[in-house]
RODO-2510 file (C-alpha; in nm, 4 decimals, decimal comma):
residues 360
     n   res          X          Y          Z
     1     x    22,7856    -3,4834    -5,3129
     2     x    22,6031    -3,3482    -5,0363
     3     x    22,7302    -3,0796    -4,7404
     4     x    22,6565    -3,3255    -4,5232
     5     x    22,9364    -3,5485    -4,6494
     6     x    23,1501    -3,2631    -4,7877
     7     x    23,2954    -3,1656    -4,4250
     8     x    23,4406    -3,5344    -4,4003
     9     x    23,7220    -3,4206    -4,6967
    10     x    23,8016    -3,1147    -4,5067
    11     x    24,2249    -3,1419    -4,5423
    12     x    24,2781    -2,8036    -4,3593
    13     x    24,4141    -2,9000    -4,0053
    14     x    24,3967    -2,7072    -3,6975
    15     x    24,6567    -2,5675    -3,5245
    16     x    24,7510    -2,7519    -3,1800
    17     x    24,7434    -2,4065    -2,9679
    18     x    24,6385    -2,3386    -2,6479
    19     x    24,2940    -2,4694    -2,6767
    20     x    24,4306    -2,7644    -2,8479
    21     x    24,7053    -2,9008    -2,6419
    22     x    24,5594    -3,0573    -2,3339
    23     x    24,9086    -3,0978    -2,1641
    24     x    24,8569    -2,8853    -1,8678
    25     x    24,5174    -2,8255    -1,9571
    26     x    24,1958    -2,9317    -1,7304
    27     x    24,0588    -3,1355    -1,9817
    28     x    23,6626    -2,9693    -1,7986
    29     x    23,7428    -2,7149    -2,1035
    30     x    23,7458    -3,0166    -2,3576
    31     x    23,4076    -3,1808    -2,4915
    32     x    23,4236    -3,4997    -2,3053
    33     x    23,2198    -3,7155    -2,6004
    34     x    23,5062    -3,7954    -2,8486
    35     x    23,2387    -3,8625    -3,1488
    36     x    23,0930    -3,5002    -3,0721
    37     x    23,4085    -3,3864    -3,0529
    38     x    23,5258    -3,5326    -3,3793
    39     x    23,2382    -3,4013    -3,5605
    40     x    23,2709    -3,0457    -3,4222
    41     x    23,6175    -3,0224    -3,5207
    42     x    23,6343    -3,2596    -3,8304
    43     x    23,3420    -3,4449    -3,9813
    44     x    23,0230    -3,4851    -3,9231
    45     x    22,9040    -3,8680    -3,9602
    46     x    22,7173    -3,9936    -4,2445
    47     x    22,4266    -4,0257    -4,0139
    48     x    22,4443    -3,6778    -3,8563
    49     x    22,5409    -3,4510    -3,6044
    50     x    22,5281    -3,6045    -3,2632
    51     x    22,4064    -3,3602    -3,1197
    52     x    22,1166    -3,3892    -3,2946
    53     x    21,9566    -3,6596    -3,1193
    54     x    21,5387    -3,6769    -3,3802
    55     x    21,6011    -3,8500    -3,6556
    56     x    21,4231    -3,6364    -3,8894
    57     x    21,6017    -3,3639    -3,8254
    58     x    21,9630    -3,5856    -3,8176
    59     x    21,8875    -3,6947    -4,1459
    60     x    21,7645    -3,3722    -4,2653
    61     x    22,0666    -3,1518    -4,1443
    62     x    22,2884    -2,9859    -4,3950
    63     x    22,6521    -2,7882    -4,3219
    64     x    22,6306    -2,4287    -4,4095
    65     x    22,8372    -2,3748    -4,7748
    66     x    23,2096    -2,3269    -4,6640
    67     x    23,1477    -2,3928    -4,2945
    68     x    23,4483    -2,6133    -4,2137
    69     x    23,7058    -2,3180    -4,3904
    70     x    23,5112    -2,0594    -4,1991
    71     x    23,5434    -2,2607    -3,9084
    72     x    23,8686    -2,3032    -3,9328
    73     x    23,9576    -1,9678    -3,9900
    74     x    23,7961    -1,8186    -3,7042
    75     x    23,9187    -2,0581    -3,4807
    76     x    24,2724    -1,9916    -3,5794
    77     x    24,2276    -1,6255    -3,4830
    78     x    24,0426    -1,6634    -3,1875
    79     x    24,3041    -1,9220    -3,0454
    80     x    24,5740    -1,7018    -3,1189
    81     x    24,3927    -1,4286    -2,8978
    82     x    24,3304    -1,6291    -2,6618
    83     x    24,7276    -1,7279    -2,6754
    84     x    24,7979    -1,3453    -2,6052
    85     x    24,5646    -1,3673    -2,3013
    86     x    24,7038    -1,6500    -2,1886
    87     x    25,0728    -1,5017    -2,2162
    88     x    25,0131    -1,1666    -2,0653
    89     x    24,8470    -1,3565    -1,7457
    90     x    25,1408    -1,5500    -1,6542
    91     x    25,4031    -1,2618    -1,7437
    92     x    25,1815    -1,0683    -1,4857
    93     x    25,0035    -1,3267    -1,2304
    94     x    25,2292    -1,1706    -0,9648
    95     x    25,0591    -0,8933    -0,9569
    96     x    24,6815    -0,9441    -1,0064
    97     x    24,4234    -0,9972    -0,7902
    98     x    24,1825    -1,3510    -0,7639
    99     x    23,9049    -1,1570    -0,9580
   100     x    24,1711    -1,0093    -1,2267
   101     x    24,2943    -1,3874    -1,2703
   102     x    23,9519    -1,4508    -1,3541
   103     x    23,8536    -1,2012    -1,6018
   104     x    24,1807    -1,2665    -1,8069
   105     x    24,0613    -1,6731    -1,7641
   106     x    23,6932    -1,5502    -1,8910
   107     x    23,8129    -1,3452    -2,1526
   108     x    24,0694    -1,6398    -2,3321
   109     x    23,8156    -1,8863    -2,3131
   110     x    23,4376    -1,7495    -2,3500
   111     x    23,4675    -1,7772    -2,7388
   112     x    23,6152    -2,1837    -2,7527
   113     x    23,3597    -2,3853    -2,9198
   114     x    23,4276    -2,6688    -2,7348
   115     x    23,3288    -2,4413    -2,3956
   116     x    22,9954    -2,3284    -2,5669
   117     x    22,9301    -2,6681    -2,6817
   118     x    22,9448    -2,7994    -2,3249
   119     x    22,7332    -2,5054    -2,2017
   120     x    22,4631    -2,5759    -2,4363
   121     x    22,4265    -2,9379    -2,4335
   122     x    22,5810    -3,0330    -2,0604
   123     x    22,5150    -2,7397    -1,8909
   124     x    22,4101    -2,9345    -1,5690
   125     x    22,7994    -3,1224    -1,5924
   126     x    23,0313    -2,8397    -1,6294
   127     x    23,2946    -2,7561    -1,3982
   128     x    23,1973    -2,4634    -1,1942
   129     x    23,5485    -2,4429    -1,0509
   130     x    23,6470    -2,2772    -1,3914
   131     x    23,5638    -1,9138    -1,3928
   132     x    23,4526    -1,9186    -1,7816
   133     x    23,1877    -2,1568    -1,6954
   134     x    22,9939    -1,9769    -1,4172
   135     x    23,0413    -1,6561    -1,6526
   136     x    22,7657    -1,8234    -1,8868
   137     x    22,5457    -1,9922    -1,5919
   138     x    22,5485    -1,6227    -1,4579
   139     x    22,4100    -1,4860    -1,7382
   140     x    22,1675    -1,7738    -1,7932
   141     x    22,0214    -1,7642    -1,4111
   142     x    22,0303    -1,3327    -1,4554
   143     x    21,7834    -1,3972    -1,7968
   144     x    21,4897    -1,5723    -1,6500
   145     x    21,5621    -1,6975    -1,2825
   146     x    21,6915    -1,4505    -1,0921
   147     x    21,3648    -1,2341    -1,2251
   148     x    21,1448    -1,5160    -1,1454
   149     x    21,2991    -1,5235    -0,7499
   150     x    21,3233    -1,1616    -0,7067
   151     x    20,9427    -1,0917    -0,8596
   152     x    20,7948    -1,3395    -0,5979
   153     x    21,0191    -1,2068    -0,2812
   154     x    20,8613    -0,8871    -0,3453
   155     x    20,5209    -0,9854    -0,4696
   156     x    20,4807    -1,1706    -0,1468
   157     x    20,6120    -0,9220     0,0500
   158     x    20,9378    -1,1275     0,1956
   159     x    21,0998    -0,7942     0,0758
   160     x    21,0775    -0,5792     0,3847
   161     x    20,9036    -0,8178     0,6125
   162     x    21,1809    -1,0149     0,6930
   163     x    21,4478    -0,8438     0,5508
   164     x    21,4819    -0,4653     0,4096
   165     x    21,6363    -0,5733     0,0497
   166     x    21,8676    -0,8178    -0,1438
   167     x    22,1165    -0,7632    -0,3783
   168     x    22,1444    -1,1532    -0,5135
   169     x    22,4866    -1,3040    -0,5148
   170     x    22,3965    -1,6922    -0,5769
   171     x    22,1307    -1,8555    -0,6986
   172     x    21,9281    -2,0084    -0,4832
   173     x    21,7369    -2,3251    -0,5510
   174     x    21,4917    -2,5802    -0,2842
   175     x    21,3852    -2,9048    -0,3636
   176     x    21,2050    -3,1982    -0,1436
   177     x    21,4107    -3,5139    -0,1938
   178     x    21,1404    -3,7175     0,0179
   179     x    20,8263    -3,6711    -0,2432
   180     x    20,8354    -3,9624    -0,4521
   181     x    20,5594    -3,7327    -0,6535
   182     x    20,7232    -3,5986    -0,9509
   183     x    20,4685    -3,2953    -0,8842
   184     x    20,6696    -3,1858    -0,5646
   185     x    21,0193    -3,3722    -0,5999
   186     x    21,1794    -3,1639    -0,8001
   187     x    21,3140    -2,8445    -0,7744
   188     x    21,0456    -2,5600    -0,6262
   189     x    20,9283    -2,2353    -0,8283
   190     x    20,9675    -1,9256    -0,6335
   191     x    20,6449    -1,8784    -0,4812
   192     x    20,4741    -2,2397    -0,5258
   193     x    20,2038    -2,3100    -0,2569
   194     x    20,3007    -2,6578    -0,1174
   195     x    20,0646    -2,9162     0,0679
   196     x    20,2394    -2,9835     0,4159
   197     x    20,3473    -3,3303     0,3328
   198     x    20,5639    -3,2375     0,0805
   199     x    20,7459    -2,9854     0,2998
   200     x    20,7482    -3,2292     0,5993
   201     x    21,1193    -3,3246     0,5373
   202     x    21,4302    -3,0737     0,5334
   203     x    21,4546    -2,9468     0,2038
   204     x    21,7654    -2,9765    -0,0149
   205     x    21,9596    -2,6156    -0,0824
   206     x    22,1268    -2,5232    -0,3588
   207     x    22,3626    -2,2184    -0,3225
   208     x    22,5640    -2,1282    -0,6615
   209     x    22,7635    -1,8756    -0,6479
   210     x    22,9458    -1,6741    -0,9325
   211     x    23,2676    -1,4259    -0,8531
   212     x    23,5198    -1,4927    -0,6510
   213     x    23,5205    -1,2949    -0,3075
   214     x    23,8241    -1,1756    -0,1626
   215     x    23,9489    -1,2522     0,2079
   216     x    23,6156    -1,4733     0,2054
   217     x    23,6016    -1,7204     0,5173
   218     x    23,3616    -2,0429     0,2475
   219     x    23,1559    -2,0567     0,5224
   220     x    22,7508    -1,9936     0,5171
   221     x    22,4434    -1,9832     0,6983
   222     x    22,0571    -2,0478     0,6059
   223     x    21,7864    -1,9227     0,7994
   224     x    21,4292    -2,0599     0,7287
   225     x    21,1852    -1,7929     0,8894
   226     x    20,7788    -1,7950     0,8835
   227     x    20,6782    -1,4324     0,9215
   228     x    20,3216    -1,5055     0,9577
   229     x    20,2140    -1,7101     1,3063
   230     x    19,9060    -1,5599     1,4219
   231     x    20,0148    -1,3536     1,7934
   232     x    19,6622    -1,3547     1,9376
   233     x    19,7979    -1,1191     2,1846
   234     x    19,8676    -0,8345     1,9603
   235     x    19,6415    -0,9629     1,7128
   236     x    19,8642    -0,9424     1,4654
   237     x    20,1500    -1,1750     1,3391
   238     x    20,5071    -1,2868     1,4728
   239     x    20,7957    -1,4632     1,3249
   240     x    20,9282    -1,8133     1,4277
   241     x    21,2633    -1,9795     1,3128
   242     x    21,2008    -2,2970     1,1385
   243     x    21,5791    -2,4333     1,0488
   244     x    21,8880    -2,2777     1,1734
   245     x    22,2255    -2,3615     0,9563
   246     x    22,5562    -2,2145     1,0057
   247     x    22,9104    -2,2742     0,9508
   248     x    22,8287    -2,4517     0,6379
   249     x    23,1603    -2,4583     0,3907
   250     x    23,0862    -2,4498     0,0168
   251     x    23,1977    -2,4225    -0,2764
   252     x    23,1260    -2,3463    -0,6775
   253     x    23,1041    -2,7049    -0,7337
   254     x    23,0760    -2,8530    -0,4179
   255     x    22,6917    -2,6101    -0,3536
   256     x    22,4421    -2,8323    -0,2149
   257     x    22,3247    -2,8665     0,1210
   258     x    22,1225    -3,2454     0,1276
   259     x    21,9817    -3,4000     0,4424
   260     x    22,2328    -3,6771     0,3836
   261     x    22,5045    -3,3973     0,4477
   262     x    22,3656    -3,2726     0,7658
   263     x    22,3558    -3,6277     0,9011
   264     x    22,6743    -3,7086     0,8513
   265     x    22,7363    -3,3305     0,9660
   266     x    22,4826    -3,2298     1,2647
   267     x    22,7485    -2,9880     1,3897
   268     x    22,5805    -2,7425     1,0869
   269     x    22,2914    -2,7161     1,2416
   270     x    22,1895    -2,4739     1,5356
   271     x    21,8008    -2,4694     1,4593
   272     x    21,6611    -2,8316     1,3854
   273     x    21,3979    -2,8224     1,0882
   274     x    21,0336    -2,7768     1,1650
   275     x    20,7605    -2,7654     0,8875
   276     x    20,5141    -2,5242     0,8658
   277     x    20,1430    -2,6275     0,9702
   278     x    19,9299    -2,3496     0,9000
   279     x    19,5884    -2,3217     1,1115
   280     x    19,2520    -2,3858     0,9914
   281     x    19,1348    -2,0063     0,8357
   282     x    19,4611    -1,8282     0,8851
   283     x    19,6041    -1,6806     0,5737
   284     x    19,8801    -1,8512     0,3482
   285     x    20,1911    -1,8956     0,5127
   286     x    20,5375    -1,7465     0,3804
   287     x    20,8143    -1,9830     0,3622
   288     x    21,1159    -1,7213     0,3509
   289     x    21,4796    -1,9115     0,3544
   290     x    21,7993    -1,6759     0,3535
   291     x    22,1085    -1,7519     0,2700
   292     x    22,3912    -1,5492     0,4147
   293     x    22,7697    -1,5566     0,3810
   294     x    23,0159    -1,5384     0,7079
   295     x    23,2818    -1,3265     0,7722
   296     x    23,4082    -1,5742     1,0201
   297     x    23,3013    -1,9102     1,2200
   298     x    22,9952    -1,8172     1,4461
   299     x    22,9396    -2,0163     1,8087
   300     x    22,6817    -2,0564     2,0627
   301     x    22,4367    -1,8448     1,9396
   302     x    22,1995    -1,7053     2,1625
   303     x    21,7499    -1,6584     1,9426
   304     x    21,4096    -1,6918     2,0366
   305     x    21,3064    -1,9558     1,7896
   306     x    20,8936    -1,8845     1,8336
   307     x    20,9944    -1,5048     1,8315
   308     x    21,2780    -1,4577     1,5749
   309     x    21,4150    -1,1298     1,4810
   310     x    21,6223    -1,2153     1,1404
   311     x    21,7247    -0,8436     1,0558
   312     x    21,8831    -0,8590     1,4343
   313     x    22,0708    -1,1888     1,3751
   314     x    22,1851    -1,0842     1,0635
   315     x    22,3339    -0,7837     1,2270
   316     x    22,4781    -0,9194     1,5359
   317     x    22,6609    -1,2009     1,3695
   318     x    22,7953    -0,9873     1,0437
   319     x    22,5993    -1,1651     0,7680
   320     x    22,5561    -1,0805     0,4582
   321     x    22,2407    -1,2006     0,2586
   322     x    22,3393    -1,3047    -0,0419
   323     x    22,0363    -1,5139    -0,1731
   324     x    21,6631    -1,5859    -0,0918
   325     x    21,4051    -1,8013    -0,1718
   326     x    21,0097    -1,8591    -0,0781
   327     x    20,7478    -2,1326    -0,1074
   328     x    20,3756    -2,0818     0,0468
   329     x    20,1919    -2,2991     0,3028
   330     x    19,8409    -2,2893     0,4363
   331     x    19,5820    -2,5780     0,5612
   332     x    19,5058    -2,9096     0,4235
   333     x    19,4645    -3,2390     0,5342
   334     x    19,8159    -3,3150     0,5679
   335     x    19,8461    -3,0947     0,8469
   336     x    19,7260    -3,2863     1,1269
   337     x    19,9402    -3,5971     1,0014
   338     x    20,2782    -3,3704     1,0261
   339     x    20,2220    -3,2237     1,3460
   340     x    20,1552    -3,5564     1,4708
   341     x    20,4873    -3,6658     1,3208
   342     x    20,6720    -3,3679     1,5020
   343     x    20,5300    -3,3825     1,8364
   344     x    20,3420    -3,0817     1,8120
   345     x    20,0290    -2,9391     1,9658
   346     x    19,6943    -2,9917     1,7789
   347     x    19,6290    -2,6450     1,5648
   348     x    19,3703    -2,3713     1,6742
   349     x    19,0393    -2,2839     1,4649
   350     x    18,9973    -1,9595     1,3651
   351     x    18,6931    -1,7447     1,2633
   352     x    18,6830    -1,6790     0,9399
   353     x    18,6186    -1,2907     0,9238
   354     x    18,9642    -1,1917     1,1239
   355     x    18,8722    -0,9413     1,4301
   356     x    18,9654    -0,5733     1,5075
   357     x    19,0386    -0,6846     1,8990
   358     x    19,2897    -0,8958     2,0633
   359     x    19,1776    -1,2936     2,1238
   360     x    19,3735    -1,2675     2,4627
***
């Protein structure tokens, strides 16, 4: 008889524990496919794991010799720990803080299978609500993204010349729900030089954060700033604020700042969105949109939008940059179309070779 068929006449049962018994238990901790489910915790069907979804490798899978005792030992063990966790939180929830909640929540649930087995084949449907989860999405967006975000802030120089430095808090993510184009549609790289057409709408923002933060008002505010409009008087460059957002309330699941939201919502907005269009032989645009988190509701702001100093409105208004992100803009032949579509003035040619003397 094979190992595949061997775990089905496992007669050891598991013990109905705290992992177990979904009582008073969000079942966001449980794996939501009951035939995954079965075979994780009893037997794998005579056609394979589920979660194996190519055939040849379904019908070539074998169980490991003595998994399902293993298995069951170890999950015996690490239930009962978790049990102990579990006990000494409510004996002691008086007196711990939101983030010590959490860390006791982390620490009784980061080793359940059925929590790993969510992470690593619905990562994009678990519930961020639940501490354990964003534990493992932190650690996935710290391995690759956050590296990929902070490189390009700093290669491109958005790191001092907006603002002096980040320590990231959330991830950030921008995507342009308008571009039917697979190519642009979906969510931007860090960095990724964009035709104006595909940054003609307001983008959709993605703000996921991971801790808990005490005596923290859920509000936020994104800033998108271009640091590099040519200011023929000084012959050098200025920066102008292209979308003003503030008082926006999120949360770990509920993240995402869509255009559908702000309609139904134009009380968010302070700064209405305005696409770059980059002038014929200027250099590449910087697309540079901060996130920031509030300390408290902010009203009638006073900015210069064709002049904007961001380190001063940080300052002023008490926020605290928390995540970044950056796309790149210059001239195409979209550019015309869009400033047509915004009602703006028809862009300046410049000379190639760039001066050593004012224009004006």
């Amino acid at each position: 008889m094979s190992l595949k068929f061997a775990r089905m006449f496992s007669s050891r049962p598991l013990s109905l524990g705290v992992w177990s018994d979904f009582t008073n238990r969000t079942p966001a901790l449980k794996i939501a496919d009951e035939k995954a489910r079965q075979s994780v915790f009893h037997a794998i069907p005579p056609s394979g794991p589920p979660s194996i979804t190519n055939p040849d490798q379904k019908e070539g899978y074998h169980s490991p010799v003595a998994i399902d005792e293993v298995f069951a030992s170890a999950y015996e063990v690490l239930e009962q720990n978790s049990a102990e966790k579990y006990q000494h939180l409510e004996a002691n929830k008086a007196k711990l803080s939101p983030r010590e909640i959490e860390s006791i929540q982390i620490d009784a649930e980061q080793h359940n299978p059925e929590v790993l087995y969510n992470l690593k084949f619905r990562p994009n449907a678990v519930d961020k609500d639940h501490p354990v989860y964003r534990k493992y999405l932190r650690e996935q967006w710290e391995s690759y993204d956050l590296m990929v975000t902070m490189q390009r802030l700093e290669q491109h120089h958005v790191i001092p010349d907006t603002l002096p430095t980040l320590e990231p808090r959330a991830d950030v993510r921008v995507k342009f729900g308008h571009n039917t184009n697979s190519e642009f549609g979906d969510w931007v790289v860090p960095g990724t030089k964009l035709p104006a057409f595909a940054a003609a709408r307001p983008p959709t923002v993605s703000v996921q954060e991971f801790e808990t933060v005490d005596n923290a008002s859920g509000l936020y505010s994104v800033v998108l700033v271009n640091p590099d409009v040519p200011d023929l008087q000084t012959n050098s460059f200025k920066t102008s604020l292209n979308y003003g957002l503030y008082n926006v309330p999120l949360t770990f699941s509920d993240n995402t700042i869509s255009p559908g939201k702000l309609l139904t919502n134009p009380e968010y907005v302070f700064q209405q969105y305005e696409p770059l269009v980059p002038e014929k032989n200027s250099p590449v645009q910087r697309a540079c949109l901060w996130v920031f988190r509030q300390n408290k509701p902010l009203e009638s702001l006073e900015f210069n939008s064709k002049n904007f100093d961001i380190r001063a409105f940080a300052e002023d208004h008490e926020l605290h940059a928390i995540g970044a992100h950056m796309w790149r803009q210059e001239f195409d032949r979209s550019v015309a179309k869009v400033r047509e579509e915004y009602g703006l003035p028809q862009g300046r040619v410049f000379d190639p070779v760039r001066g050593t003397e004012p224009l004006v």
